[in-house]
Residue, then its C-alpha position, 0 to 999 in steps of 0.5 A: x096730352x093736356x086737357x079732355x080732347x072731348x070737351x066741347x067749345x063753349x058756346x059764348x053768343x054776343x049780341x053789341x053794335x060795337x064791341x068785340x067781345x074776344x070770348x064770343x064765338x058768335x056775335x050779332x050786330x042788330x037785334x034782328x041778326x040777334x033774334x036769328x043768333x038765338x034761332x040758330x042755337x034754340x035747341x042748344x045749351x048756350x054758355x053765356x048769352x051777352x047782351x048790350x042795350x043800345x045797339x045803334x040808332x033806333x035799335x036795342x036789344x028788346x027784340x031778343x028780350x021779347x023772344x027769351x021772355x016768350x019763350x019762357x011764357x011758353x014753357x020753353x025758355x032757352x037754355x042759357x047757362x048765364x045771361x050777361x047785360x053789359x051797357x052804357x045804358x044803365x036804365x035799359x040794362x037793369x030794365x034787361x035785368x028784371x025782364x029776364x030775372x021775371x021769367x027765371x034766366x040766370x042773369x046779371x050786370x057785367x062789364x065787357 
């Protein structure tokens, strides 16, 4: 037998209006759908949380930023392994970086 059949599937959230994003086990497509993604995982450790900037239209990841941070603000940050922003957008993705760099997460710039 290969491998530790008691191993858990990692858990592996994306958040991207576009992308598929092969390694997620669940993606959200708007922020809103995004802040329910990381509703649904809050008292769950979370692998690797990746996260796009512009998600279409009007909308963008800074409602899923406000929760992480408010959460972090309240002594109870989410329990993410590493925060992975990827984005066309290179002021909104590094302006990601900072918010989350502030308040402790474990994150960085990558490409999808």
């Amino acid at each position: 037998m290969n491998g530790n059949p008691a191993a858990p599937t990692p858990v592996i959230l994306g958040i991207d209006d576009l992308r598929s994003l092969p390694r997620a086990t669940r993606i959200a497509r708007t922020s809103g759908e995004g802040v329910q993604l990381l509703l649904d995982h809050r008292d769950a450790f979370i692998d690797e949380l990746w996260l796009d900037h512009d998600l279409g239209g009007d909308d963008s990841i800074m409602p899923v930023v406000t929760l992480l941070e408010e959460a972090a603000f309240n002594g109870r940050p989410f329990d993410i392994g590493a925060i992975l922003v990827h984005s066309a957008n290179p002021i909104g993705a590094e302006a990601v970086v900072r918010s989350l760099t502030y308040w402790n997460y474990h994150v960085r710039r990558a490409t999808a």
